[in-house]
N, C-alpha and C positions, 0 to 999 in steps of 0.2 A: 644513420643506421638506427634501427628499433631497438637494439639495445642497449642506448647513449639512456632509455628514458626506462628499462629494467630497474624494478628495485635491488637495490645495493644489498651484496653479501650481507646477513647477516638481520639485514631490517626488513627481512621477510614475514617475520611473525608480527613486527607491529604494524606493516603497508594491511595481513588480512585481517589484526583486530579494529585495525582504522574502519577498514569496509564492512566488518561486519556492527560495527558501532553504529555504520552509516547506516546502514540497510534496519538495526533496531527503531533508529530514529524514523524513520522512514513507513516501517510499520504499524510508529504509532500513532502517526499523524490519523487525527479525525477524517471520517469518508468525506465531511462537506468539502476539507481542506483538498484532499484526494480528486476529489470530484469537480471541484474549480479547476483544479491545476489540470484535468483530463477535459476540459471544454475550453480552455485557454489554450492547448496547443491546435485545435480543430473543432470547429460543429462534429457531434456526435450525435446519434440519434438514441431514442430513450433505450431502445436495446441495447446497443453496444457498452453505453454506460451502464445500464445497469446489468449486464456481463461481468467489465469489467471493474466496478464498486463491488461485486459479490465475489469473486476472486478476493480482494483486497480485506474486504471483511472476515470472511472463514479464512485467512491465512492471520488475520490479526487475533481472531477467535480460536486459531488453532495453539497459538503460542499461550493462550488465557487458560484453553480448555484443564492444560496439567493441574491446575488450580479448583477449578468447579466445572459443574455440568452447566452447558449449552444448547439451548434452545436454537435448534437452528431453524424454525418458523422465526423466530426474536431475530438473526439477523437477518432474513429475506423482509421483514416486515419494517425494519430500521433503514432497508435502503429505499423503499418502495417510497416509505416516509421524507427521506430525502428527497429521492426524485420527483413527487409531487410538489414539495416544497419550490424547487428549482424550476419547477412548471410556470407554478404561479408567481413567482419573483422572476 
């Protein structure tokens, strides 16, 4: 049954600090790291990664922004940077 593997009365609020601790972590990892790990499970083509690297960035830049103003040419030009990088390596 699916509910053998429910989290338990009560430990509900630490299973979503758990996740959402994971998901912090998770957004803070570097685009290259990000970017590895998105060509490690499939060839993608320059587009789709740099789709999905620019998603990952304005959502890591969106949690920074509360903080300071954001150039958002500074992140389309930090991935661009990347994915050339990754060209020629």
């Amino acid at each position: 049954m699916l509910t053998a593997f429910a989290a338990p009365r009560g430990g509900g609020n630490a299973l979503g600090a758990a996740r959402r601790a994971l998901q912090r972590v998770v957004m803070q990892r570097s685009l290259k790291s990000r970017a590895l790990q998105l060509l490690a499970q499939r060839d993608q083509s320059r587009l789709e990664l740099r789709r999905k690297l620019l998603a990952h960035a304005r959502c890591r830049e969106a949690e920074a922004a509360a903080d300071a103003d954001i150039d958002p040419g500074a992140v389309v030009a930090e991935v661009d940077a990347l994915l050339d990088w990754l060209e020629a390596n």
